[in-house]
N, C-alpha and C positions, 0 to 999 in steps of 0.2 A: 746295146742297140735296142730300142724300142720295137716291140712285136709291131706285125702290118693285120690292118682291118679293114677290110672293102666293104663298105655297104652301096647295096644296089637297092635304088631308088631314093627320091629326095621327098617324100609325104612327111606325116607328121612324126612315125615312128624314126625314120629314117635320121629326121634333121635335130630329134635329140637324142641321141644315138652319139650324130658328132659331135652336138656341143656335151653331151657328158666323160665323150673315149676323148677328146684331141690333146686333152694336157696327158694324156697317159700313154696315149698310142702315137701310133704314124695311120694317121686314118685318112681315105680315101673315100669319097663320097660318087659312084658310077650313075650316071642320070639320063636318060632320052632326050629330057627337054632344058634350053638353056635358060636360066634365071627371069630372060624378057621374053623367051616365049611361054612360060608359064604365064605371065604377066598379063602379057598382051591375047590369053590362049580362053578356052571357055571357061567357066566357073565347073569345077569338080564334083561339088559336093556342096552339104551343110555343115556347119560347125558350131560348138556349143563349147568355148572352154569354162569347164565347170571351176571352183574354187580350188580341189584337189594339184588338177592340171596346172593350173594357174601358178600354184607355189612349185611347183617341179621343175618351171621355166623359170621361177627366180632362182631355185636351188642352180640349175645349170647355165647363166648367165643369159639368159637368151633375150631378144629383143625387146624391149620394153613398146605398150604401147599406151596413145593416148585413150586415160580413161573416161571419158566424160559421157561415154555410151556406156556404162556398165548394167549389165542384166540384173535386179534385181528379185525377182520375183519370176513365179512361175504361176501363168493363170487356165484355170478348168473349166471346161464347159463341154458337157455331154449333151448333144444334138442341138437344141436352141436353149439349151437349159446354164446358164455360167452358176459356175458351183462355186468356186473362190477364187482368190488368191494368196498363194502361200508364198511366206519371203522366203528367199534361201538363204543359210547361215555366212556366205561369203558372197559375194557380188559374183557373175562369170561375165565373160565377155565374147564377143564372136565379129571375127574379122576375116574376110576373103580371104579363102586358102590361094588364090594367085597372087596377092600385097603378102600374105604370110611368109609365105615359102617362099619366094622371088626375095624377099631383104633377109631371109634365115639366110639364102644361098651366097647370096655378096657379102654380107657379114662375115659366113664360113672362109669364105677365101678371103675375105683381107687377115683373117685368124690363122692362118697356118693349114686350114683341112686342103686337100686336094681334091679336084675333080676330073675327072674323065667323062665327056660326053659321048654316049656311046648305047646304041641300041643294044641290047644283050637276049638273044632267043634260049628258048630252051636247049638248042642244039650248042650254042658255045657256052653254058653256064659251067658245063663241067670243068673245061678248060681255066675257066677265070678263078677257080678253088685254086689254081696250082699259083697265083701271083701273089697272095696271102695269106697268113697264118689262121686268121677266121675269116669267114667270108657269110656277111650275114644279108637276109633276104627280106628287102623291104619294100619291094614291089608292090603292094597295095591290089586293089580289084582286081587289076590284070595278071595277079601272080597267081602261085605261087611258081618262080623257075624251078624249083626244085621237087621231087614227087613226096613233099612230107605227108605222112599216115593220116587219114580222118582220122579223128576221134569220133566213132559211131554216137557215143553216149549223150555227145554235145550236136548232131549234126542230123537234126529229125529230117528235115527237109532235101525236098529234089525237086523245086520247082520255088520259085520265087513266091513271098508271101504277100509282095505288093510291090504297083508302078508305084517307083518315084519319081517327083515331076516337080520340078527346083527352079523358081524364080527368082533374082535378085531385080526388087521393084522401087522407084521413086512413086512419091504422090501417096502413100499411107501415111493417115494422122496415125502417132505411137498411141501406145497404153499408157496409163500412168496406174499403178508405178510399170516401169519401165521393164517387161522381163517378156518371157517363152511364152506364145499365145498357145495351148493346148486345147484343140475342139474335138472330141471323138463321134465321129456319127458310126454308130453301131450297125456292121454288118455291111458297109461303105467302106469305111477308110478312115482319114484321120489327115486332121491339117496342121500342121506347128508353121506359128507367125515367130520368126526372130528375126529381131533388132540388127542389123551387123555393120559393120566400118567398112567401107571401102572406096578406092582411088577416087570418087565419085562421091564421095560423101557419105552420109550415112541412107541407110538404104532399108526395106523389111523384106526380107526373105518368108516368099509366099512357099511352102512346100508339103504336095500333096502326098497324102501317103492313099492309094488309091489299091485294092480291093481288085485284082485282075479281072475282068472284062466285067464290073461291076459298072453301078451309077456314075461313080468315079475318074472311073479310065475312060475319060472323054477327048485325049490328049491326040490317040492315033495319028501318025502322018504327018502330023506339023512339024515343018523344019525353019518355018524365019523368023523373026525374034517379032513382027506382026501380027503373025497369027497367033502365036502364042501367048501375045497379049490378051489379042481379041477373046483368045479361048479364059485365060484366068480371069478376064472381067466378067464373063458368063457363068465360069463356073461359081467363082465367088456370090455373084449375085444370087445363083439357086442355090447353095448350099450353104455358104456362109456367111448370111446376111447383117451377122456384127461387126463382120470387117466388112462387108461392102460400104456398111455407111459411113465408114472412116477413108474411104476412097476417093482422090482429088480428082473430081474427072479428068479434066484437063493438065494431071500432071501424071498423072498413072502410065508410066512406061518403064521397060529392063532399063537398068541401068549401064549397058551398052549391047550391043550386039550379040553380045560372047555370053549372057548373062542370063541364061536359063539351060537345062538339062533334065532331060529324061531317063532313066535307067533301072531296071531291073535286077536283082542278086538273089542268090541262091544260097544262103546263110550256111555257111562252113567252117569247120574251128578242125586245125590240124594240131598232131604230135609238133612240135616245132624246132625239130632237129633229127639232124642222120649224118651219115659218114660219109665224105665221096674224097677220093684218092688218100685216105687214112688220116684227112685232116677235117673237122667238123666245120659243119655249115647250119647255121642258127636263122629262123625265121622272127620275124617282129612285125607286131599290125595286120592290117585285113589283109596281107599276104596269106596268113595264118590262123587269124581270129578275126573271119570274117561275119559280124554277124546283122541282121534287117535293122535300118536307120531309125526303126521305130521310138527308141528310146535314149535316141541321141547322143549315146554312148561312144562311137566312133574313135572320134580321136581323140576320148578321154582312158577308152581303154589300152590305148595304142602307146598311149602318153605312161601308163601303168606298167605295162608290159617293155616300154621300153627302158623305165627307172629299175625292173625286175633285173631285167638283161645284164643293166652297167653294174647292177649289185654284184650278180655271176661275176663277170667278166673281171671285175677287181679281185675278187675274193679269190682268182685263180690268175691273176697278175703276176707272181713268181712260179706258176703250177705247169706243168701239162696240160694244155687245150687238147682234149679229147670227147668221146660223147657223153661221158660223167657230167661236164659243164652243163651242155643240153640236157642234161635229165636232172642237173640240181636247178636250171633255169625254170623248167616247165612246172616242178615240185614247189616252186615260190608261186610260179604263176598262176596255175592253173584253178587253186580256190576260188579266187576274185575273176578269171575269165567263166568259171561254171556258172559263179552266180549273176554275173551280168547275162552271158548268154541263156539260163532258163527265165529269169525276169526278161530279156527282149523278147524272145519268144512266146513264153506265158500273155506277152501283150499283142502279137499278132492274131491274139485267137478271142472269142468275148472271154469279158473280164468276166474271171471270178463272182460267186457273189459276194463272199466278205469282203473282198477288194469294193465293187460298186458300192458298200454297203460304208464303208471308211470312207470315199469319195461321197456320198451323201450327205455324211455325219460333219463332214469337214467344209458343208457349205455355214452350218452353225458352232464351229469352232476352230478359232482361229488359231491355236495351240496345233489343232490336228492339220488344220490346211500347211500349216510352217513344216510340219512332221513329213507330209504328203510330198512337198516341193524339195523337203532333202532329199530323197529317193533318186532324182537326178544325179545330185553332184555326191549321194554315196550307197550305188544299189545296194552294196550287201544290205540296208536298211529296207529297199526296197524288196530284195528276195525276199528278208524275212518277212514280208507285209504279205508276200504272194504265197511264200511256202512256212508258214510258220512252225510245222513241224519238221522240215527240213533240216538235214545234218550235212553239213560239206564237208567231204572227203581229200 
């Protein structure tokens, strides 16, 4: 009889979780919202599947999608300055996490996973450990259901280090080549322009990364997809006036109602496991490793820590599930989660000056700009750029 695995929530960690456990387990996918009201619901987040990512969704069958948006390149500009463009070694792509998740989740069920739609509070989590053998926590921002330990070493923060402020927009002429628009205004904030797919066509997600009660944060109050307009065609205009002049006037609006988002976080990376009624309960994604979108790492870390997880969880497929799995899980993990989270971080604060000093140098070589733009799709490249004497434990 095949062990039972409940995972709560359906994000990104969640939804390869099932496509990696279903040939192995009897897995159960526990969720809030149903396939078409994600769909039809606001835009969540940004996403960036880097090349890494990319191959972990063909390792575990998951949806294929049309490439003909593929991100090729990553380009810099520090205040009105564009420093280059660096190719990345693999193409990434980025498609609305509501089209994402809404075809992972129907897919899921015509495959064999099970769903239960079902709000779950903190107050019944406990309860839901006792209807399977693991019971893993993939709740995302709104989590963690379960009280897993800070990691103090990873979790400098207690107080948000920037608004996000997230538009999915028609009416932007693209870049050629075609990738991650990176502009950092120093002491301000910082804007990432990407490409992304969605029900609506193709579309450029305008997203502020804004400097709490800075130049930036000019967003306050706005709640209709109108104003929010109005505001990013102002704000663009004074701030970033390379993408303004790639702005259609007369086509410049969200790409529907649901298609902008505001929010705020508090960068926290937890132990990702503990015991409750003598059977363990395992976290995966920003339930757990949550850290500032600044470096776009989100659900490529998520996507890491979830291929970690299904390593565990096979390797102890004829074993004992107890909290040995959780601590051989975390002992895989937590290298690649250090060095992501001190390179995000390192980046919410001014850059280094060897770092400005590489991002200079790499306006005049294009060896270095390619070097620069792998740092996305593989920080430890990027830690060692921040922390070069750095030893990960």
């Amino acid at each position: 009889m095949k062990k039972r695995i409940g995972i709560v929530g359906s994000g990104t960690a969640g939804l390869i979780l099932a496509y990696a456990l279903k040939e192995h387990f009897n897995v159960t996918m526990i969720h809030q919202r149903s396939a078409d009201e994600i769909r039809n619901g606001r835009v969540m987040s940004t996403q960036v599947h880097f090349g890494p990512t990319r191959e972990r969704e063909k390792r575990f069958h998951m949806p294929k999608w049309d490439e003909k948006n593929l991100l090729k390149s990553i380009h810099i500009t520090i205040g009105e300055q564009k420093l280059f463009t660096g190719m990345l070694k693999e193409p990434a792509l980025s498609v609305d996490q509501r089209l994402y998740y809404s075809d992972c989740m129907n897919d899921l069920m015509k495959n064999g996973v099970s769903f239960r739609q079902e709000k779950v509070s903190k107050d019944q989590a406990e309860a839901l450990v006792r209807d399977f053998d693991l019971l893993i926590d993939c709740t995302g921002k709104s989590g963690p259901l379960f009280p897993f330990p800070i990691d103090e070493e990873l979790s400098p923060f207690n107080a948000p280090q920037r608004k996000c402020i997230v538009g999915y927009f028609l009416g932007v002429e693209p870049l050629n080549p075609p990738g991650v628009n990176v502009t950092v205004l120093p002491g301000k904030g910082e804007m990432f322009e990407i490409p992304a797919k969605t029900e609506h066509g193709p579309v450029a997600i305008l997203f502020i990364m804004a400097v709490p009660d800075g130049e930036l944060d000019e967003f306050k109050g706005i709640k209709s997809a109108e104003a929010f307009t109005e505001q990013m065609k102002r704000t663009v205009k004074t701030f970033f006036p390379a993408i303004y002049n790639r702005i259609i006037e007369d086509q410049f609006t969200l790409c529907d109602k649901n298609g902008f988002l505001q929010i705020a976080i508090t960068p926290t990376i937890r132990k990702p496991y503990l015991t409750v009624h003598n059977k363990p309960v395992i976290g995966c994604g920003d339930s757990v490793f949550l850290n500032d979108p600044i470096t776009g790492q989100g659900c490529n870390l998520s996507s890491y820590c979830a291929e970690q997880l299904y390593e565990t969880i096979i390797d102890y497929k004829h074993s004992a599930w107890n909290e040995q799995l959780g601590e051989d899980y975390w002992k895989r993990a937590r290298p690649f989660v250090k060095e992501v989270t001190e390179w995000t971080n390192a980046m919410t604060k001014p850059l280094p000056e060897h770092v400005v000093g590489q991002l200079l140098q790499g306006a005049n070589d294009q060896e270095l700009a390619d070097k620069i733009a792998e740092w996305f799709e593989s920080p430890n490249k990027a830690h060692a750029a921040f922390f070069p004497t750095a030893t990960i434990l």
